[in-house]
C-alpha positions as CSV (number, residue, x, y, z in Angstrom):
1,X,-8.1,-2.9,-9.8
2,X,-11.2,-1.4,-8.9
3,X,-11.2,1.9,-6.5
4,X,-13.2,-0.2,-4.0
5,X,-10.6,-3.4,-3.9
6,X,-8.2,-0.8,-3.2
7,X,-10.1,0.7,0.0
8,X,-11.1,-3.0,1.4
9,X,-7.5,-3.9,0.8
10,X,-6.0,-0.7,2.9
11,X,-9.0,-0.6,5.5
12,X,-7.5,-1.7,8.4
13,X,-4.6,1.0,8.0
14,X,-6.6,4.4,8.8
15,X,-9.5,6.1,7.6
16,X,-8.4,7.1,4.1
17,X,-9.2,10.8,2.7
18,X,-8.8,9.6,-1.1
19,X,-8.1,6.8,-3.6
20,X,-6.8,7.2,-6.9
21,X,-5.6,4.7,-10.0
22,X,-5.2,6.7,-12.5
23,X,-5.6,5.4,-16.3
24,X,-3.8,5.3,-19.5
25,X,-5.0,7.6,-22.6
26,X,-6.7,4.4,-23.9
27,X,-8.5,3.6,-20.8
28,X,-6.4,1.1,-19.2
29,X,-4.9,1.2,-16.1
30,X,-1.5,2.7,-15.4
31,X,-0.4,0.0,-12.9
32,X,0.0,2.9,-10.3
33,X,-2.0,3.8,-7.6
34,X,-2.2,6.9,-4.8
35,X,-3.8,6.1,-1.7
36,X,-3.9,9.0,1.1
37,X,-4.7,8.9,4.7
38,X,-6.2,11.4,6.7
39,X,-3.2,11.4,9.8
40,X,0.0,12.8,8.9
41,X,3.2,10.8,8.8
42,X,3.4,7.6,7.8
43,X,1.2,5.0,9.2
44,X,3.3,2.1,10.2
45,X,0.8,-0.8,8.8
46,X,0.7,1.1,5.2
47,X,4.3,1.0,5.1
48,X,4.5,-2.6,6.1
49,X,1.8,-3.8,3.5
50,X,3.7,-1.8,1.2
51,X,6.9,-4.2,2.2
52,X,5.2,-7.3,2.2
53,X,3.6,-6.6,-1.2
54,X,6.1,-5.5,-3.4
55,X,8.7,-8.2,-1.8
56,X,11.4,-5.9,0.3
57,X,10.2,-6.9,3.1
58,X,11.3,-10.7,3.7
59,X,11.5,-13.1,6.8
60,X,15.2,-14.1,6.5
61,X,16.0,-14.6,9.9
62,X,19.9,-14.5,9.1
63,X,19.5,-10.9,9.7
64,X,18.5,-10.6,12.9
65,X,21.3,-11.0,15.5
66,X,22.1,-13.7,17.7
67,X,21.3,-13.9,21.1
């Protein structure tokens, strides 16, 4: 993924101070990525994209209690 994808994809969490993917020793990508934000603390949208992309977050109701 391109460092650019990776900006368009967090844009609407915070202004970000830097983006990195950082590559194998044969030039391929690592699968990882580090994306920083300027504010400090966690930013509450980051965290939930985080959640929704890698699948812990899910919409099971059952959890949520009963009114």
């Amino acid at each position: 993924m391109k460092q650019q994808k990776v900006r368009d994809f967090f844009a609407s969490c915070g202004e970000m101070k830097s983006v990195e993917l950082p590559l194998q020793d044969d030039g391929r990508s690592s699968g990882t990525g580090e994306v920083k934000f300027v504010l400090n603390g966690i930013n509450e949208r980051v965290l939930l994209l985080f959640l929704l992309i890698t699948g812990i977050l899910n919409f099971d109701l059952s959890y949520l209690p009963h009114k």
